[in-house]
C-alpha positions in Angstrom: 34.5 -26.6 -44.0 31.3 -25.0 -45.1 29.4 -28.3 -44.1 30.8 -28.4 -40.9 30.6 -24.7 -40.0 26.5 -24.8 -40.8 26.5 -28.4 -38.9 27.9 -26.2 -36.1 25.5 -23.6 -36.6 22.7 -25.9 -36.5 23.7 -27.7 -33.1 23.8 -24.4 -31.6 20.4 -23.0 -33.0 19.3 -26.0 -32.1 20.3 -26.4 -28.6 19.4 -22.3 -28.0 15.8 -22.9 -29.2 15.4 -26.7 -27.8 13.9 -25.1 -24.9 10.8 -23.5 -26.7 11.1 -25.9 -29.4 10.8 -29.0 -26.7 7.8 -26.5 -24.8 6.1 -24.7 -27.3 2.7 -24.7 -25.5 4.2 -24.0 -22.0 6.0 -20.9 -23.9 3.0 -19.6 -25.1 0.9 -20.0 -22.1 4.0 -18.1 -20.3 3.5 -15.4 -22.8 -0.1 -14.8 -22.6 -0.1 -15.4 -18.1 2.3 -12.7 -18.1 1.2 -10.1 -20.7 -2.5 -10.0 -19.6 -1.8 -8.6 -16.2 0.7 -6.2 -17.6 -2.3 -5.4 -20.2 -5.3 -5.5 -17.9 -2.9 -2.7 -15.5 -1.6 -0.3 -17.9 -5.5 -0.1 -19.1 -6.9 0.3 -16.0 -4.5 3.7 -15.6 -5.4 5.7 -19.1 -8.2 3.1 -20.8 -6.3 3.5 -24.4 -6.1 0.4 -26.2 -3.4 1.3 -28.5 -1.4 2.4 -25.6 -1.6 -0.9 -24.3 -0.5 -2.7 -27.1 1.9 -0.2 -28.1 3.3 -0.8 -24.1 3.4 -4.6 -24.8 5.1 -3.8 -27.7 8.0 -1.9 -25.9 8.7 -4.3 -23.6 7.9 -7.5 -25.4 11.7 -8.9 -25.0 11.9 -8.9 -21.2 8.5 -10.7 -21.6 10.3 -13.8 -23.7 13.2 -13.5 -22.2 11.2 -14.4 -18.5 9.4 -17.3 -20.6 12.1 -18.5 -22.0 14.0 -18.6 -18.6 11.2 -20.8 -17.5 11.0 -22.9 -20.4 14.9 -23.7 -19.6 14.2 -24.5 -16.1 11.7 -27.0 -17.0 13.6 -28.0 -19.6 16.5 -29.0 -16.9 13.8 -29.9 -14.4 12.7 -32.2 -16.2 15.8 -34.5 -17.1 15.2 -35.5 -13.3 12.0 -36.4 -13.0 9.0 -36.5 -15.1 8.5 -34.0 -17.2 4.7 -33.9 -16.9 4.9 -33.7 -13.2 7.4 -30.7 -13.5 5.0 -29.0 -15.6 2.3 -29.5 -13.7 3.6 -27.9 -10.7 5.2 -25.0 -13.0 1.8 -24.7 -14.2 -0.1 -24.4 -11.3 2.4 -21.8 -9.5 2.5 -19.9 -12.5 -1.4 -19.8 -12.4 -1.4 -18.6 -9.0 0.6 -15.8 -9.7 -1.8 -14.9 -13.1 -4.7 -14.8 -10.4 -3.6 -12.9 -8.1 -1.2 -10.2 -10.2 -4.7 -10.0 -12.2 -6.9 -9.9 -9.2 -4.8 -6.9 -7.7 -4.9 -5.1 -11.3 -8.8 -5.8 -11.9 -9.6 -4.5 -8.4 -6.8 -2.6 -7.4 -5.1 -0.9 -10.8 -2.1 -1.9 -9.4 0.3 -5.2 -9.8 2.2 -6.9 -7.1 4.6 -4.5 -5.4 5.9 -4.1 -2.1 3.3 -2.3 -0.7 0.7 -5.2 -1.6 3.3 -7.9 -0.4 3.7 -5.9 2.6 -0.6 -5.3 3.4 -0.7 -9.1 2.9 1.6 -9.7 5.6 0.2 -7.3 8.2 -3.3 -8.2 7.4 -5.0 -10.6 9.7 -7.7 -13.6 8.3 -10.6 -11.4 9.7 -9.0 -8.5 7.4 -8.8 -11.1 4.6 -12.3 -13.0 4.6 -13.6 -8.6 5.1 -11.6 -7.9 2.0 -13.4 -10.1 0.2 -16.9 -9.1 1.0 -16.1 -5.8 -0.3 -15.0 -7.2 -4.1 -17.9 -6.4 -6.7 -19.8 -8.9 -8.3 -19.1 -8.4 -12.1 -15.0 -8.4 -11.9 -15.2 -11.9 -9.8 -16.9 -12.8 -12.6 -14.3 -11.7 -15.6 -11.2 -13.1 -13.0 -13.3 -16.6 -13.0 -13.6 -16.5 -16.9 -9.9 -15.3 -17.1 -9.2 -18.2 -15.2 -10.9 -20.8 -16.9 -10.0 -19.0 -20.5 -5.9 -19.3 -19.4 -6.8 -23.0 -18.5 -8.6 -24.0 -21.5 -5.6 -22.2 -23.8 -3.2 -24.3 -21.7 -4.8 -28.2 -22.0 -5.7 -27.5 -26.1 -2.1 -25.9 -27.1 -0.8 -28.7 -25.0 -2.4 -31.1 -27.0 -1.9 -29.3 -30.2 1.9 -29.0 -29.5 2.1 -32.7 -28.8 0.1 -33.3 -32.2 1.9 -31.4 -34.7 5.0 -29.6 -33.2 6.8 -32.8 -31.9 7.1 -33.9 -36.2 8.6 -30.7 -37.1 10.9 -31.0 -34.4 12.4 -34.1 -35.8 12.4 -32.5 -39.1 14.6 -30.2 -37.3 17.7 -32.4 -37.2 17.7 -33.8 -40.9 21.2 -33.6 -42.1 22.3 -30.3 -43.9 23.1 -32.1 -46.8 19.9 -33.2 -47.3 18.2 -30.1 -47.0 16.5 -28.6 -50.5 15.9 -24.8 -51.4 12.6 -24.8 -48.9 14.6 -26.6 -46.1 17.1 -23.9 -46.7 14.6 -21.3 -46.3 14.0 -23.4 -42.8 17.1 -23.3 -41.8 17.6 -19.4 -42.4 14.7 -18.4 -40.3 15.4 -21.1 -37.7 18.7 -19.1 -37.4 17.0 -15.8 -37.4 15.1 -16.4 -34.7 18.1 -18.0 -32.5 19.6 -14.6 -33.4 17.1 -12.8 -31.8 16.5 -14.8 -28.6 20.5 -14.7 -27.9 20.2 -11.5 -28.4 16.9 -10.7 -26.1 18.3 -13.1 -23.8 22.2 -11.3 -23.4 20.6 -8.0 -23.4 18.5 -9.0 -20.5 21.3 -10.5 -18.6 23.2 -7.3 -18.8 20.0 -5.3 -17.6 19.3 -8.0 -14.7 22.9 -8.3 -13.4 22.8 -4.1 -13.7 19.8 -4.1 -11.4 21.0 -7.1 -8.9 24.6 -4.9 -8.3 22.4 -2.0 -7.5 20.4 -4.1 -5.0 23.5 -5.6 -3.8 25.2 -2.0 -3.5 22.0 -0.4 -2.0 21.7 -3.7 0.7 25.7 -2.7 1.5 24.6 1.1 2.5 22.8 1.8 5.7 23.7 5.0 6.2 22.3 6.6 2.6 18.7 5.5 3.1 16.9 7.6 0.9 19.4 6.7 -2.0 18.4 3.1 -1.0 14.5 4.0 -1.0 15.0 5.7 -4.7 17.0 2.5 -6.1 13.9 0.5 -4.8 10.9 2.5 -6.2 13.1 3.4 -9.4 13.3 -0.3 -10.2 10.1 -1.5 -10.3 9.5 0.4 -13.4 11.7 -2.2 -14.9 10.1 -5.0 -13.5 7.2 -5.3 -16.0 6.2 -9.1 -15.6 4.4 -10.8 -12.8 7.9 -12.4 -12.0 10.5 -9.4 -11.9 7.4 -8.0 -9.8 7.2 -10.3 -7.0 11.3 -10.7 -6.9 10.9 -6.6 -6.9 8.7 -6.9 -3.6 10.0 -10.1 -1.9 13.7 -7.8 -2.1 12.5 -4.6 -1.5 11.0 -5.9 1.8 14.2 -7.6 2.7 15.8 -4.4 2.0 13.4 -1.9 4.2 14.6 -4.5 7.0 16.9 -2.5 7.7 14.9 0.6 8.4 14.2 -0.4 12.2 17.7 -0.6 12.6 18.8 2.6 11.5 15.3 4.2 13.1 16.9 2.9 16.3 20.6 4.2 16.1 18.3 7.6 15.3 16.6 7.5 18.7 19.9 6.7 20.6 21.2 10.0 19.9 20.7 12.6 22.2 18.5 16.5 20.9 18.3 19.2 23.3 14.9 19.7 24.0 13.2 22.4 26.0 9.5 21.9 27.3 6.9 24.7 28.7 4.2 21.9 29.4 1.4 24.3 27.6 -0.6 21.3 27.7 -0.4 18.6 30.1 -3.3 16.5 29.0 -3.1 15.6 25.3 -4.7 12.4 23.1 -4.2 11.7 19.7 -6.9 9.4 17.9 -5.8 7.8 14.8 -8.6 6.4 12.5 -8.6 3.9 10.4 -10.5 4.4 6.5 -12.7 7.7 7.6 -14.1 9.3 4.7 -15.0 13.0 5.3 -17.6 12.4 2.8 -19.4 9.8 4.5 -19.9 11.9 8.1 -22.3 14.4 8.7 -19.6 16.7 10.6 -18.6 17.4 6.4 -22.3 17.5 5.3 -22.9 14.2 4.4 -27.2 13.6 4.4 -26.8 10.6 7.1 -26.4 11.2 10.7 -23.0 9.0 11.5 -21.7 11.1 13.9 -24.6 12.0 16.0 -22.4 12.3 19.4 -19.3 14.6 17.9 -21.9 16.5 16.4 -23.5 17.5 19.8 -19.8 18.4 20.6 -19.6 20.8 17.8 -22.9 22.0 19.0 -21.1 22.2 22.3 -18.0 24.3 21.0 -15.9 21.6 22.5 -14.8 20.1 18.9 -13.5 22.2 16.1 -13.7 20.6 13.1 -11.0 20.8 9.8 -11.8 21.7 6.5 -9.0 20.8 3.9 -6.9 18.3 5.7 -5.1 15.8 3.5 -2.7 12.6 4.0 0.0 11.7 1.9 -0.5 8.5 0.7 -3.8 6.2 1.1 -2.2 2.8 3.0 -2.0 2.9 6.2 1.9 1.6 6.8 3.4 4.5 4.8 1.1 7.5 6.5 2.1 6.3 10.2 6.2 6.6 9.6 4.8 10.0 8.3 3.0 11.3 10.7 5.2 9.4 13.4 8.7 11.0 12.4 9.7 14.4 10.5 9.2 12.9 7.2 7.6 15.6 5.1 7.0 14.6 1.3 8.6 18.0 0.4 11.7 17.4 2.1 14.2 14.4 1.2 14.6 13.0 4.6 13.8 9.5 4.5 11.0 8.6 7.3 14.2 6.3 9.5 16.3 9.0 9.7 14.3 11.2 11.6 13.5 10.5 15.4 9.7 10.1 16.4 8.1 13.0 18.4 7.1 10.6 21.0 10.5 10.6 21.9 10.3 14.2 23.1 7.3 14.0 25.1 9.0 11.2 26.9 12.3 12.6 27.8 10.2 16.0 28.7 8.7 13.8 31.2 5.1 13.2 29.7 3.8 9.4 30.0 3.1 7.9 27.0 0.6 5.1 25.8 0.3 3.6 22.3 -2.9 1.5 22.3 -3.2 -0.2 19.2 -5.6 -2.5 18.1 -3.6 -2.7 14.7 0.2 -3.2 15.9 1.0 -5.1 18.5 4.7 -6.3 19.9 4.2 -10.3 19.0 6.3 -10.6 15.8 10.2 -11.3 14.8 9.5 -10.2 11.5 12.0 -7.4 11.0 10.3 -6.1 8.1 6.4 -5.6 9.7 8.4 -4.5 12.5 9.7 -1.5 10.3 6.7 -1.0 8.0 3.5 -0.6 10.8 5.3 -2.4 14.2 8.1 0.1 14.4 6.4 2.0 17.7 5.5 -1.1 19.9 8.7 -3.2 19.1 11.3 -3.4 22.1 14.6 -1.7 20.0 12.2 1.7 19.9 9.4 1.9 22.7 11.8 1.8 25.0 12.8 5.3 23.8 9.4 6.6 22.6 6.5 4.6 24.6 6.0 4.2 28.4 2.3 1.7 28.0 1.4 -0.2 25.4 -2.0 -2.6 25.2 -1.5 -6.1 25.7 -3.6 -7.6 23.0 -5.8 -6.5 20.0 -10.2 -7.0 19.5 -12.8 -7.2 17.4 -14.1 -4.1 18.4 -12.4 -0.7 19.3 -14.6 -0.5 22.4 -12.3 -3.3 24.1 -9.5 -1.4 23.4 -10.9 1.6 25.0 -12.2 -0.7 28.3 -8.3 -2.1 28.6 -6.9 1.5 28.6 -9.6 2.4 31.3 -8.6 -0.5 33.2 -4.8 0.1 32.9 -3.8 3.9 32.5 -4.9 5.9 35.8 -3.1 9.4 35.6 -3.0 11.6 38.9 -3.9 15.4 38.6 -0.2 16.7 38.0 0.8 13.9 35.4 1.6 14.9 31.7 0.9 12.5 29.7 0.5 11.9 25.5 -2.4 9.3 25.1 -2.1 7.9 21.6 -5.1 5.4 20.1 -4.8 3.5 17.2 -8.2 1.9 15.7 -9.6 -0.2 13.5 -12.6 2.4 12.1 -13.6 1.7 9.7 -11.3 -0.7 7.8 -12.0 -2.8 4.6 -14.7 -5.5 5.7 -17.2 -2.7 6.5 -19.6 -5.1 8.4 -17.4 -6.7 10.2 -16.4 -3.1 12.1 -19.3 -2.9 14.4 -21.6 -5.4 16.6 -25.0 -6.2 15.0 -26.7 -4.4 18.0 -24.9 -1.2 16.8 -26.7 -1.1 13.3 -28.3 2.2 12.6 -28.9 1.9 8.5 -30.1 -0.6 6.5 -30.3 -1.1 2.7 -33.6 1.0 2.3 -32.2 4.3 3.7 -30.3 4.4 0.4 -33.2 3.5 -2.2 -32.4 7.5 -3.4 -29.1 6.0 -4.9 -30.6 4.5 -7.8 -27.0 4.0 -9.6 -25.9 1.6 -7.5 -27.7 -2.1 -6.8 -28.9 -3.7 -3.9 -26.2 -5.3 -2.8 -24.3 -1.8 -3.2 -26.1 -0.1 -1.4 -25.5 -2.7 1.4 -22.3 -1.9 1.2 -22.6 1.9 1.3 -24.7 0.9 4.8 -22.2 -1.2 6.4 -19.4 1.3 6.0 -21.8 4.4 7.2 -22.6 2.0 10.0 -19.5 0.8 11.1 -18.8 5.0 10.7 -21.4 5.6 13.2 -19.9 3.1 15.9 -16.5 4.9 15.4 -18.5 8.0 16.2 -19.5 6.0 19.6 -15.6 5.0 20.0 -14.8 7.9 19.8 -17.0 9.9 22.1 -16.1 6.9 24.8 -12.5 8.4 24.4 -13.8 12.2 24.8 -15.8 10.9 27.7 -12.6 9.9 29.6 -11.5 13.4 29.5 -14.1 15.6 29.7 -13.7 16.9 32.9 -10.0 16.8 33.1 -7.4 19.6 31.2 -7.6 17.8 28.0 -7.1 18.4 23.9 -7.7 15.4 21.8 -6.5 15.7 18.2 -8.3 13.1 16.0 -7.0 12.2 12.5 -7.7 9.5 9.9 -5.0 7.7 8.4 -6.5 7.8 4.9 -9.4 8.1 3.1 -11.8 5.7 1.1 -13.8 5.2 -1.6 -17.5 4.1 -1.4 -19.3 3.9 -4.4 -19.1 7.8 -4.1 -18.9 8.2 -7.8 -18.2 4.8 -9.5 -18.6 1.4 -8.7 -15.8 1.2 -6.8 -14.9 0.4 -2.7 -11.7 0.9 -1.1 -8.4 2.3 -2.1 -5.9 1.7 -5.4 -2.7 3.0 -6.2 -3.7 3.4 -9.9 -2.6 6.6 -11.6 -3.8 9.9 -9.8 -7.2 11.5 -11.0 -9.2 14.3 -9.1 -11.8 12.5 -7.8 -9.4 9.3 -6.2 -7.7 12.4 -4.8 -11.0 13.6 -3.4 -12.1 10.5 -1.6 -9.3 8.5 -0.5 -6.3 11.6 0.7 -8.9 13.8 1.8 -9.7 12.9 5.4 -11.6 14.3 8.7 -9.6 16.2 11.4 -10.9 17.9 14.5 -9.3 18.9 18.0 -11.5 18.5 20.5 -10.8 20.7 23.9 -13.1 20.2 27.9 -14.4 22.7 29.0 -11.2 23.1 31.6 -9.1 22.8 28.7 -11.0 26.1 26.8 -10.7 28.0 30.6 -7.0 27.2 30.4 -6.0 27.7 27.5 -7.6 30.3 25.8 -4.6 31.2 23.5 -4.5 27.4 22.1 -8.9 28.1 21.2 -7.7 31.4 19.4 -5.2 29.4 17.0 -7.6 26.6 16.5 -10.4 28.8 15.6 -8.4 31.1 13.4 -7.0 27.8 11.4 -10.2 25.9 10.7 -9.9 26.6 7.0 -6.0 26.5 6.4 -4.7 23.7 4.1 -3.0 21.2 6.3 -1.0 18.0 5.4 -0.6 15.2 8.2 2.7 14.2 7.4 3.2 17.6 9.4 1.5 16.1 12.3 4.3 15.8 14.7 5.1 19.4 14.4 1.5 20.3 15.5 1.8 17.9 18.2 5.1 19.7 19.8 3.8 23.0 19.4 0.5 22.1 21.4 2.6 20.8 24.4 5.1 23.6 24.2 8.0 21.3 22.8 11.0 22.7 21.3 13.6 21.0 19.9 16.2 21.0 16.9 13.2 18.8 14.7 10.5 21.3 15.3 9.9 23.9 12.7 7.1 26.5 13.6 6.0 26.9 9.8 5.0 23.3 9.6 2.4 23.5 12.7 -1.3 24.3 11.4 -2.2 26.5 14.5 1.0 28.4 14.5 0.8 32.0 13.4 4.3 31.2 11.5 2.6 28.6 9.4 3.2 28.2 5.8 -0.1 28.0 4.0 1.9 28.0 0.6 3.5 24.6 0.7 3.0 22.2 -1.6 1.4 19.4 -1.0 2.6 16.6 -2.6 1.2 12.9 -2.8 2.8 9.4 -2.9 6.2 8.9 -4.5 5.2 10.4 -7.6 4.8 13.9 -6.0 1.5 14.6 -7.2 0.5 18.2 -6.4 -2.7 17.7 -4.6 -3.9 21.0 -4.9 -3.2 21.3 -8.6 -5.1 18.0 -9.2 -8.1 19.3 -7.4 -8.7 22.0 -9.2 -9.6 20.6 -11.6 -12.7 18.8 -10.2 -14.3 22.8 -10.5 
């Protein structure tokens, strides 16, 4: 009975481990493809070795557990067709998910997640091929190593598994009455280990299946939004390998799906809404990647906004001190500064109405040129994450005139608005611009005849190379021919009742203090708090505008210095055109004397006190 209960014991060990034992290499390669990015990540955030490892350590069983699962797939894969074939193409999907999971946490600190599945899809092959053009040098260079390293590892343990593993494997099924006191010895650790993958791999079920019915239950709820936003964002804490990451993102965008939906049923409903018309004329500019640091309105030693400048010289544009955004990517700040989504409240950004809506029904005419979103896509979830003003279930509540197509260049976008929008003398009307600025493939932002700077105005940076400092000039260049965009827009105005607000979405980084360009969503330190939340803001007012409206240049002026979060925006944008309504609160527009200068300013999903961070950069 003995015999035949350890003969029992050894078909089971041995059909629980045939999976590993029949892929060794393919298991370890698994292993390694999914730790290094996890690695590479968590040392990008707090650069301590020993935390890494001690990280890997910690989590170590979902990372088998994932391997195995694929080892059982190939496993079953391949009793239909060749087995070299199936790992082939296991291999080479897996690999593509090693590159880019590390390329996003070399360059980005960050691993796949929604938000990069999400930037992806919104981001257009002139965005892509500018991305690129941006990368530095010296990582390429590790990735391309990593690369071939992971490929060497994979065609020598291949090799070595085939050469020695395959005869142990037969050893594996000698009969137990054959087996001596080292065979037993074998045998005992052969069941140990079965032990502990049953056990890694039924703990991991439980967790998984835990997670799913979440999912499942938060998918079910349309109602409870911001419990289905925390379900999302609390999960991916659990999903530690490059796999639970990408099946994190791929559901999480299927889940924000929904968001248009309920943003719609929002805009249905019906506010009472009372309007004095204080200003008739009103623009809002929103940038695109403006650092404060890089214009000349904040101090900066180049000249990149020589024509707003001679409007400050003018009195005609007040410029913002301590302005911050929210978050640094662009989909996330416009539901912000779109709706009443404030990051110190718990309203999720769907369940709040957009303040366009108000100037519309107050009988303002509004026009949304964009020359990032544009009403030509199906997909429900672009449609929610950066589409949701343009798309027909909302405009038709918030936006009279939208532009018919998107350019190279802002200036185009500017010429069709000229050509299409003609208001008459007694029209109120909300002008809202959307640009490209000065987005990630800096010299691709502005027409070669528009170049101001070259390489050798920034020989004075000796920390940074040549090619560096060619970056640095693109992006001060293509900063420059916003400046001209810009002024084109003032132009339009100038002798009309106007007030233009103008606003960056987000900041950037550019080689201000390290050899680094763009944005991350890496851990929070001072100085990515600095440079990529920090942004420009000015109001710009005619001449008319300052005759008129004398009371609206006495609460600019007197605010110029007041700390001011844009996710606040669309209270400042009621109060300027005399808007009341149930959504407005006074406290939460900058040029209001009821303003709250206390309130915290919080950052991302984390809740990052901004102005707690910064002090420490004194």
């Amino acid at each position: 009975m003995n015999i035949k209960i350890k003969h029992f014991a050894s078909k089971v060990a041995t059909c629980i481990l045939s999976p590993i034992t029949q892929n060794p290499a393919f298991f370890i390669c698994q292993l390694l493809i999914m730790i290094v990015p996890f690695a590479v990540y968590n040392f990008a955030i707090d650069y301590n070795y020993k935390g890494v490892i001690m990280e890997i350590i910690r989590i170590l069983h979902i990372f088998i557990f994932d391997a195995y699962c694929l080892c059982v797939i190939l496993l079953w894969l391949s009793k239909l067709i060749n087995t070299n074939i199936v790992k082939t193409i296991l291999y080479f999907i897996t690999l593509i998910l090693f590159v880019f999971d590390s390329f996003v946490a070399i360059f980005y600190a960050s691993r796949i997640s929604p938000v990069i599945i999400r930037l992806i899809r919104e981001t257009n092959t002139d965005e892509i091929s500018g991305f690129f053009t941006t990368l530095n040098s010296p990582n390429i260079v590790y990735l391309g190593f990593g690369i071939i390293a992971i490929c060497t590892i994979i065609t020598i343990s291949e090799k070595l598994a085939k050469k020695y593993f395959s005869k142990s494997h037969n050893h594996s099924n000698i009969s137990i009455t054959s087996i001596g006191a080292g065979g037993c010895i074998l045998l005992k650790i052969k069941y140990l280990i079965t032990i502990i993958i049953a056990i890694i791999c039924i703990l991991n079920i439980i967790r998984n299946s835990l997670l799913s019915f979440a999912y499942i239950n938060a998918l079910q709820t349309t109602q409870l939004t911001t419990s289905r936003y925390n379900v999302v964002f609390k999960s991916a804490e659990t999903a530690n390998t490059t796999y639970g990451h990408l099946i994190h993102s791929l559901f999480s965008n299927h889940l924000f799906s929904k968001d248009i939906y309920i943003l719609t049923e929002v805009l249905e409903k019906q506010y009472q809404t009372e309007c004095s018309f204080r200003s008739s004329q009103i623009i809002l500019i929103v940038g695109e990647s403006f650092s404060k640091y890089h214009s000349n309105l904040y101090g900066y030693i180049h000249h990149t906004n020589r024509l707003l400048f001679n409007e400050v010289k003018n009195n005609n544009l007040f410029i913002f001190q301590d302005v911050i955004t929210p978050r640094n990517f662009t989909s996330y700040v416009m539901q912000q500064i779109f709706t009443f989504k404030s990051q110190d409240t718990n309203l999720y950004w769907a369940e709040t109405p957009l303040f366009t809506k108000f100037f519309k029904e107050c009988g303002y005419i509004v026009s949304f040129f964009s020359n990032q979103e544009i009403n030509d896509t199906n997909d429900d979830t672009l449609n929610a994450s950066n589409h949701f003003l343009v798309v027909d279930q909302t405009s038709k509540y918030c936006i009279t005139n939208t532009n018919l197509q998107k350019y190279k260049w802002d200036t185009d976008l500017v010429d069709e608005y000229k050509a299409r929008i003609k208001h008459t003398a007694n029209e109120a009307f909300l002008s809202i611009f959307h640009l490209s600025g000065q987005h990630f493939g800096y010299k691709d932002r502005y027409p070669n005849d528009e170049k101001l700077f070259t390489v050798d105005d920034y020989t004075y940076r000796t920390d940074l190379t040549q090619s560096q400092r060619e970056v640095v000039a693109h992006y001060d260049n293509a900063t420059a021919y916003n400046d001209k965009v810009v002024a084109s827009i003032i132009d339009l105005y100038r002798n009309q009742d106007a007030i233009i607000i103008y606003l960056s979405d987000h900041g950037e980084e550019i080689h201000d203090y390290r050899n680094f360009t763009g944005r991350e969503a890496a851990k929070l330190t001072p100085e990515i708090c600095k440079y990529q939340f920090e942004i420009p803001f000015m109001i710009w007012m005619s001449d008319k505008y300052k005759e008129n409206h004398p009371d609206v240049v006495k609460q600019v002026e007197g605010s110029l210095d007041k700390p001011f979060m844009i996710d606040d925006l669309p209270h400042l944008m009621l109060d300027i055109a005399g808007i009341d309504c149930e959504w407005f609160d006074p406290t939460r527009s900058l040029i209001n004397e009821k303003y709250n200068v206390n309130r915290k300013r919080l950052l991302l999903d984390t809740k990052v006190d901004y102005d707690e961070m910064i002090k420490q950069l004194n």
